[in-house]
C-alpha positions as a Markdown table, in Angstrom:
| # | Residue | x | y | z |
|---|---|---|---|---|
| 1 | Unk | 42.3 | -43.1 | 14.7 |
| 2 | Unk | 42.7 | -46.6 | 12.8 |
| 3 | Unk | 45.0 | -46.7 | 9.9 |
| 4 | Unk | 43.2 | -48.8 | 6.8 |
| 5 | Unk | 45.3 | -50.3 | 3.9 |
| 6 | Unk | 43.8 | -50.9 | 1.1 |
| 7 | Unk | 43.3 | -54.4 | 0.1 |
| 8 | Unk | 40.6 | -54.2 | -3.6 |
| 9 | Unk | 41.9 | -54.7 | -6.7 |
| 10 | Unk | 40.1 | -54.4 | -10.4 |
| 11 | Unk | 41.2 | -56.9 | -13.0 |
| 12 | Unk | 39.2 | -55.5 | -15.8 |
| 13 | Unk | 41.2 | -53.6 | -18.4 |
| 14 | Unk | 40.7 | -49.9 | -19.8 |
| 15 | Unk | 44.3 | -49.6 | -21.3 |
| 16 | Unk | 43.7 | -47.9 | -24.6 |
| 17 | Unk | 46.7 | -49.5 | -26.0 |
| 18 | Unk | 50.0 | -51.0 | -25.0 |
| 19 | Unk | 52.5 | -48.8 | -26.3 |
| 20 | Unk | 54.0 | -45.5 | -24.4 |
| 21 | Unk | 55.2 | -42.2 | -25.8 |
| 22 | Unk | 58.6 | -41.7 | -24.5 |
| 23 | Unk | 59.2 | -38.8 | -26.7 |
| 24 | Unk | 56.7 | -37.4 | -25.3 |
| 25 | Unk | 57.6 | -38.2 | -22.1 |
| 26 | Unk | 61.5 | -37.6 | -22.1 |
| 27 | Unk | 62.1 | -34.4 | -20.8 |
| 28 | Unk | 60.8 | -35.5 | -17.1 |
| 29 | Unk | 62.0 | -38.9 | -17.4 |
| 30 | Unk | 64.8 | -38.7 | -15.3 |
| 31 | Unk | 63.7 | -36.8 | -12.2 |
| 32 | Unk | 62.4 | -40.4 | -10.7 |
| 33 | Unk | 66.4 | -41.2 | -9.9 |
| 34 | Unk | 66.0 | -38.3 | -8.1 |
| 35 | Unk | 63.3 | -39.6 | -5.6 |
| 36 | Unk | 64.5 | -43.3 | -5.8 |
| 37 | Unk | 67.8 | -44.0 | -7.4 |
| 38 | Unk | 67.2 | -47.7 | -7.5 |
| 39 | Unk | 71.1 | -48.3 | -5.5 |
| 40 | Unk | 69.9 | -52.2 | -5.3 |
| 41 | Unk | 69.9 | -52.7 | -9.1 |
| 42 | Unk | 72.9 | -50.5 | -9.5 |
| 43 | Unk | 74.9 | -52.6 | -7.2 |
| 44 | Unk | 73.5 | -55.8 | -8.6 |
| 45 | Unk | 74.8 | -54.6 | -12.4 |
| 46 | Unk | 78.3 | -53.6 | -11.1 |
| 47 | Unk | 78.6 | -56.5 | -9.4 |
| 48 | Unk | 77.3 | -58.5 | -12.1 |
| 49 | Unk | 79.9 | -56.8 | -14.5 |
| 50 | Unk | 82.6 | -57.1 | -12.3 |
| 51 | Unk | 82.1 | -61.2 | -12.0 |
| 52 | Unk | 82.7 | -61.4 | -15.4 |
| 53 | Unk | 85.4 | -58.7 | -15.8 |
| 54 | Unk | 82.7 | -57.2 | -18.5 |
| 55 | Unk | 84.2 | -55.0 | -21.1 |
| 56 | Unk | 81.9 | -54.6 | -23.5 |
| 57 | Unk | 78.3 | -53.9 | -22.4 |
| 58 | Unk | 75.2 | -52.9 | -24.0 |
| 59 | Unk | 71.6 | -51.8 | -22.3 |
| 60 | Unk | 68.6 | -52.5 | -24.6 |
| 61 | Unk | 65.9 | -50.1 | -23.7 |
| 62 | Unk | 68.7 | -47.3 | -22.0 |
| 63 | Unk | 65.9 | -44.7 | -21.5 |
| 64 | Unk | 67.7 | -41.4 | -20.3 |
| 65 | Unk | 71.4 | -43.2 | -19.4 |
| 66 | Unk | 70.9 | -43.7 | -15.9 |
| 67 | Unk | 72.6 | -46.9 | -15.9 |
| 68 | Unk | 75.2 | -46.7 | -18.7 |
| 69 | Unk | 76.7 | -43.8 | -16.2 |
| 70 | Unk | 76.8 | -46.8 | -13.9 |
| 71 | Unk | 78.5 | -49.2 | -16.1 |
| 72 | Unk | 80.9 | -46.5 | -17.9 |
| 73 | Unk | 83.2 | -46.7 | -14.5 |
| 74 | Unk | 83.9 | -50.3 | -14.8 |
| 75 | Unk | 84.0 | -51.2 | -18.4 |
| 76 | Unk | 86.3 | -50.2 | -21.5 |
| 77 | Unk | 83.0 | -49.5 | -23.9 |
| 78 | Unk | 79.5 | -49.4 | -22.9 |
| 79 | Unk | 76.7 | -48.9 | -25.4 |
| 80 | Unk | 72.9 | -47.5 | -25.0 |
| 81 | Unk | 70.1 | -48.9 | -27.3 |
| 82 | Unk | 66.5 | -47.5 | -27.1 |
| 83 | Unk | 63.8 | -47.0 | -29.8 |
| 84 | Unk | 62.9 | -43.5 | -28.4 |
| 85 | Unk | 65.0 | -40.7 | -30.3 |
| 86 | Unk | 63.4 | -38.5 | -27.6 |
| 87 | Unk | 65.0 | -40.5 | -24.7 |
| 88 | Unk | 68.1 | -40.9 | -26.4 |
| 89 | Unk | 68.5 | -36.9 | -26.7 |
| 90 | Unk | 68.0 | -37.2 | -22.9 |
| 91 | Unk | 70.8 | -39.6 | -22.1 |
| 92 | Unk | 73.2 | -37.2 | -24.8 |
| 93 | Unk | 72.8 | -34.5 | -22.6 |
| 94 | Unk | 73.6 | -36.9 | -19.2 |
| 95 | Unk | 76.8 | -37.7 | -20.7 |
| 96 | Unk | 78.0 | -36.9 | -24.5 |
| 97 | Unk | 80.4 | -39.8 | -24.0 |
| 98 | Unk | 77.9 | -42.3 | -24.2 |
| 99 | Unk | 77.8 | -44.4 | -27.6 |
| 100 | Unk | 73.9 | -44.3 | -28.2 |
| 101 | Unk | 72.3 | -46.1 | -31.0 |
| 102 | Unk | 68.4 | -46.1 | -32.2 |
| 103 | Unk | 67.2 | -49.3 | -32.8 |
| 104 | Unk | 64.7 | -52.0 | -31.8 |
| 105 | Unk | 65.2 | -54.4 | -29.0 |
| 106 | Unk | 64.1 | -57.3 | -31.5 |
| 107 | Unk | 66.5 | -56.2 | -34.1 |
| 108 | Unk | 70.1 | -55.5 | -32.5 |
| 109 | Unk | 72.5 | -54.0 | -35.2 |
| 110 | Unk | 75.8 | -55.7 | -34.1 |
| 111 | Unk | 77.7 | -58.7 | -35.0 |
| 112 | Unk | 77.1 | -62.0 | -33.2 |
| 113 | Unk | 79.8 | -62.1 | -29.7 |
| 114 | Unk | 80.5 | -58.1 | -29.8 |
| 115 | Unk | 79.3 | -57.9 | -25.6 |
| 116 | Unk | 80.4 | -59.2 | -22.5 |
| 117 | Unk | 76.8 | -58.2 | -20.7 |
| 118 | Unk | 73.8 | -57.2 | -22.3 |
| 119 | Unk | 70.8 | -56.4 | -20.1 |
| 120 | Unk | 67.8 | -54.0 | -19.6 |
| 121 | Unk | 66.1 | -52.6 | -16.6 |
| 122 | Unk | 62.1 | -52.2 | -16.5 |
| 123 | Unk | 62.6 | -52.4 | -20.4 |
| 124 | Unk | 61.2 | -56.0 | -21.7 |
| 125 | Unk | 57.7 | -55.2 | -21.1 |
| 126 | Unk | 57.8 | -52.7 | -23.9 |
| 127 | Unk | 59.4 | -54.9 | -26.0 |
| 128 | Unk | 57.3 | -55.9 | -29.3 |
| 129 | Unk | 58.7 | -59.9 | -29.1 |
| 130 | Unk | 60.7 | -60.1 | -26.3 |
| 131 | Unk | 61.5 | -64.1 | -26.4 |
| 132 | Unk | 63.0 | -62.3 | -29.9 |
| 133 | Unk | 65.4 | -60.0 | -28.0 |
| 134 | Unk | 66.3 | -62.8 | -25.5 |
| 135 | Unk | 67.7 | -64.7 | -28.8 |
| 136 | Unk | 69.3 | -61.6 | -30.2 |
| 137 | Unk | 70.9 | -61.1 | -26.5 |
| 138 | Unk | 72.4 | -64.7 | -26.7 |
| 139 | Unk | 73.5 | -63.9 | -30.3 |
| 140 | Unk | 75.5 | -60.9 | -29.5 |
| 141 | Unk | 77.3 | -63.1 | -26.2 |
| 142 | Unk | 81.1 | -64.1 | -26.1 |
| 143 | Unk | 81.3 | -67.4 | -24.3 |
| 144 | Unk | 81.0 | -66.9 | -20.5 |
| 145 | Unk | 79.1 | -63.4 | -21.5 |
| 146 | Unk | 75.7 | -62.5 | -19.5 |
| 147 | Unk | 72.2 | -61.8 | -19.7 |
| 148 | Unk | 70.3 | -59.6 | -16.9 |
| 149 | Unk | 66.7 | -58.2 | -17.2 |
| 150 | Unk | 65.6 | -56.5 | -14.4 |
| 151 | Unk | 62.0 | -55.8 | -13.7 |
| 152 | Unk | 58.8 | -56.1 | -11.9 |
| 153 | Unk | 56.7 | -59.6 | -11.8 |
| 154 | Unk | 53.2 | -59.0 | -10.9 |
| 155 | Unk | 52.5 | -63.0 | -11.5 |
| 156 | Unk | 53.7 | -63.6 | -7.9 |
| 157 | Unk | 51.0 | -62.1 | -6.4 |
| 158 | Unk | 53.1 | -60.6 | -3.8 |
| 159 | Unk | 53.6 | -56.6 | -5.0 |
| 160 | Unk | 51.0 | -54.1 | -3.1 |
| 161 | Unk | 51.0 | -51.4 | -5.2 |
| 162 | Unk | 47.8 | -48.7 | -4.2 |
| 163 | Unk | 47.7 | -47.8 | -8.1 |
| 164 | Unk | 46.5 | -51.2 | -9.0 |
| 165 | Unk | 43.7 | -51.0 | -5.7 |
| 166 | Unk | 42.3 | -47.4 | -7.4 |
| 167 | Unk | 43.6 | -47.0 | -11.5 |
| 168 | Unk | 40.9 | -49.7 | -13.5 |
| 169 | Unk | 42.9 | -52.2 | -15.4 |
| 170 | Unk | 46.3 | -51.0 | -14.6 |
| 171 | Unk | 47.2 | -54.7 | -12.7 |
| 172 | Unk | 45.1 | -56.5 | -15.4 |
| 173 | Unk | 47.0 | -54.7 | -18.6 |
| 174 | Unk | 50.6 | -55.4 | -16.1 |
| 175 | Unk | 49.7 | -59.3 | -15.8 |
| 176 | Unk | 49.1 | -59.3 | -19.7 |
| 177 | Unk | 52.7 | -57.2 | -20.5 |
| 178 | Unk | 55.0 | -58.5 | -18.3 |
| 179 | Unk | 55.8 | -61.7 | -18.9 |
| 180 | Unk | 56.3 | -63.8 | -15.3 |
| 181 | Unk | 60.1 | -64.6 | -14.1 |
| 182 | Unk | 59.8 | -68.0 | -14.7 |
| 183 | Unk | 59.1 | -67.6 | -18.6 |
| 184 | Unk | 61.9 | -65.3 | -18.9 |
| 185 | Unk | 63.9 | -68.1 | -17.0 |
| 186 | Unk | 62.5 | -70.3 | -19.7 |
| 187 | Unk | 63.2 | -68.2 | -22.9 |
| 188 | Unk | 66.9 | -68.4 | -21.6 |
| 189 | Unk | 67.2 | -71.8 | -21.4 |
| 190 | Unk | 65.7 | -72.3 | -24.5 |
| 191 | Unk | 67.8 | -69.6 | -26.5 |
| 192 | Unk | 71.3 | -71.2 | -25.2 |
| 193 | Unk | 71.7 | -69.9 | -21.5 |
| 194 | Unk | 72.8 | -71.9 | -18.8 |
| 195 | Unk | 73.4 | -71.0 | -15.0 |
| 196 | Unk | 70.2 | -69.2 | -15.1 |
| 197 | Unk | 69.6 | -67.6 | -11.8 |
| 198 | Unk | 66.5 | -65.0 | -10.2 |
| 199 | Unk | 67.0 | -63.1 | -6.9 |
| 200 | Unk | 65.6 | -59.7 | -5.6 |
| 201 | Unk | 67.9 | -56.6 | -6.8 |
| 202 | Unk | 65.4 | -54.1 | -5.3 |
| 203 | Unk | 62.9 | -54.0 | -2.2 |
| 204 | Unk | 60.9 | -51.2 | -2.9 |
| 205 | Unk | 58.7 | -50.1 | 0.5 |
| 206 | Unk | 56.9 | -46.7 | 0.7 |
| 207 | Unk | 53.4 | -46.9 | 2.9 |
| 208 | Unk | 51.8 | -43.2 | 2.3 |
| 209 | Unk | 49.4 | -42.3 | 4.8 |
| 210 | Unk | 46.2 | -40.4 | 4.5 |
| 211 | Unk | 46.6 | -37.6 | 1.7 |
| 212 | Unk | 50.3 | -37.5 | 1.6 |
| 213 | Unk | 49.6 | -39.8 | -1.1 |
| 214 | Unk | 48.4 | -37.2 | -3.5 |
| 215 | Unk | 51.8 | -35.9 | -3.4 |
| 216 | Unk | 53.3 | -39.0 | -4.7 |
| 217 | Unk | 55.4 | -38.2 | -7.8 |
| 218 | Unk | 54.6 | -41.5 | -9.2 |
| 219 | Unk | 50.7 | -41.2 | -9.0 |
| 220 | Unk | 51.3 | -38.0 | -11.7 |
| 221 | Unk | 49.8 | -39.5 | -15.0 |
| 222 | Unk | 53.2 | -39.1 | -17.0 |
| 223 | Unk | 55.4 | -41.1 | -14.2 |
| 224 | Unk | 54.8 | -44.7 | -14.7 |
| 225 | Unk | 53.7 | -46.5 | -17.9 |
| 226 | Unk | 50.6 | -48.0 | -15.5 |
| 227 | Unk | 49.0 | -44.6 | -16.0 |
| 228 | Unk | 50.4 | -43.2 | -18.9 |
| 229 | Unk | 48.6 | -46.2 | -20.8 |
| 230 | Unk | 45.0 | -44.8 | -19.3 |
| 231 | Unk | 42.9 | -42.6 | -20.7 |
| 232 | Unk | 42.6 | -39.5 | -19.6 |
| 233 | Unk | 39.3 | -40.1 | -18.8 |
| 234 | Unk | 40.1 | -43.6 | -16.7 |
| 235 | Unk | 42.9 | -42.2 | -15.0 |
| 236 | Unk | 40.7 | -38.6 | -13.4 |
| 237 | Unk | 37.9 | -41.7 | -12.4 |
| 238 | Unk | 41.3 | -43.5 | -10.4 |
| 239 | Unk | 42.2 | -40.1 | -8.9 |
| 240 | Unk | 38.9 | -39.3 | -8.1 |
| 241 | Unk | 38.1 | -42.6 | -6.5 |
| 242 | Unk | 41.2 | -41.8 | -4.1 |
| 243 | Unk | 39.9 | -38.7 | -2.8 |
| 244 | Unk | 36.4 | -40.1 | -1.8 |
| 245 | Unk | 38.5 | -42.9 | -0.4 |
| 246 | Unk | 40.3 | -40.2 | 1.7 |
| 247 | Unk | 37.1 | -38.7 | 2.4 |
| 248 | Unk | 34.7 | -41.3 | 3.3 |
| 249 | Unk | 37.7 | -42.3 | 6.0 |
| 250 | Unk | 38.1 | -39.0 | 7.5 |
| 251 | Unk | 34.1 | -38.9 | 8.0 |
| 252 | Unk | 35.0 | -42.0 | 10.0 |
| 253 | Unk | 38.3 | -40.6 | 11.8 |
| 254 | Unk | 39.9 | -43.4 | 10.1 |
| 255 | Unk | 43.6 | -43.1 | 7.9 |
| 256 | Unk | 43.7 | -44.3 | 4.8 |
| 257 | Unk | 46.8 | -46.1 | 4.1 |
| 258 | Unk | 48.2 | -46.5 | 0.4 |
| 259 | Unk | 50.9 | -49.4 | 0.1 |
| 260 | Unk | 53.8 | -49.0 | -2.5 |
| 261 | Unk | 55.7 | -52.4 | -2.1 |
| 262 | Unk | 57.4 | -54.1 | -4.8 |
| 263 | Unk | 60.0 | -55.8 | -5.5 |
| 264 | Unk | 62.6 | -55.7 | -8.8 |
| 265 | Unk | 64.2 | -59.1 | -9.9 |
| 266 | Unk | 67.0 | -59.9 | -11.3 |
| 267 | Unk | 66.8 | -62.8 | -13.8 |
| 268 | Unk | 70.7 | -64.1 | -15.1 |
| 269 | Unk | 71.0 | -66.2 | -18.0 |
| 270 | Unk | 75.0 | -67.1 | -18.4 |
| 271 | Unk | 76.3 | -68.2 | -22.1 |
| 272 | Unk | 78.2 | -71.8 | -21.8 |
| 273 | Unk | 82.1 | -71.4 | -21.6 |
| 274 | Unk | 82.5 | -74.5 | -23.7 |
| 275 | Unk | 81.7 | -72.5 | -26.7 |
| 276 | Unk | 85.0 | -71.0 | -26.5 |
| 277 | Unk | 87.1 | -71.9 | -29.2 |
| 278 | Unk | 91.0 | -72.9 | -28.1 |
């Protein structure tokens, strides 16, 4: 039998609005660390925090704690920021240790220099302004301090991702939320950073073949904010258009296969050591 990948893609957009419900959506947050800890980007923040003997840290846009509990092994304090009380309860019950505070990315409640690191992981895209919460970021920086945001770029061109060949506007509403690497790069330099750096923290490659895909944990509608953000209605058409895919190839003793490859970067803006004062 041939194996297929699927190569079409639909740029037209049937997001009903740009904003996810992680209340709504906390209680099964965290199982994904389960299926795909994400070990490059963990390694790439411990090392990141070790470089710069971090001792204060805070994550903007901490979701459920995954990486705090990360962090809280090398540093004296680490802090958790996120806007979703519901996501917050989450990270409580990961570790009651962790020093949690509800607020919004754009608005950081803490004094200017308070952190060594600040960073967020697939976080800025939900941001309301995020050139805003680069600023704050460099605000709250000691000299020497560091910024990371980790996330996806779909501006490269170079992701395969078989939700964005089969869920209608999911790749067009991701090329209008996230904003590319190289803006990011720019909001740094512009806000105070310099030593700005990108490189890949995490490869992610998963090829499902044939209708193993429609046990994919991450094609569930609550999983990733790609689908969440669909209707209801746009996201049974998506699932629907995947099983006649699967069917019209097995009519032709062909396989169907659904790519899953994308990359996390690392973007590092570093604050200038001249700043600090004899």
């Amino acid at each position: 039998m041939a194996a297929v990948a699927v190569r079409n893609r639909n740029l037209t957009s049937n997001m009903p609005g740009d904003h996810v419900n992680y209340d709504q959506i906390a209680p099964a947050y965290h199982q994904r660390y389960a299926l795909n800890a994400l070990k490059g980007v963990a390694a790439a923040l411990l090392a990141l925090a070790r470089e710069g003997d971090a001792q204060r840290i805070l994550e903007v846009g901490c979701g459920t704690g995954r990486w705090l509990a990360e962090l809280q092994a090398v540093a004296r304090r680490v802090y958790g920021l996120d806007l979703s009380p519901g996501m917050l309860g989450q990270a409580r019950q990961q570790d009651a240790r962790f020093r949690l505070i509800c607020a919004h990315a754009t608005r950081l409640p803490f004094p200017e220099a308070a952190f060594d690191l600040v960073f967020c992981v697939n976080a800025l895209h939900h941001f309301d302004a995020p050139r805003v919460f680069i600023s704050e970021a460099r605000r709250l920086l000691r000299p020497g301090g560091a910024l990371a945001v980790v996330g996806m770029d779909p501006h490269t061109g170079r992701d395969d991702w078989y939700l964005y060949h089969y869920f209608e506007g999911t790749l067009a509403a991701d090329l209008a939320r996230f904003p590319s690497a190289g803006t990011i790069l720019d909001w740094m330099i512009a806000s105070g950073f310099d030593q700005v750096e990108r490189r890949v923290a995490e490869h992610i490659s998963r090829h499902f073949v044939g209708r193993e895909v429609l046990g994919d944990y991450f094609l569930q509608k609550h999983s990733t904010s790609q689908l969440t953000l669909l209707t209801d209605e746009v996201y049974a058409a998506g699932v629907r258009r995947m099983e006649a895919a699967l069917a019209a190839a097995e009519a032709e003793g062909e396989t169907l296969v659904f790519p899953n490859d994308l990359s996390l970067t690392i973007l590092i803006g570093r604050t200038p050591w001249s700043e600090q004062k004899p």
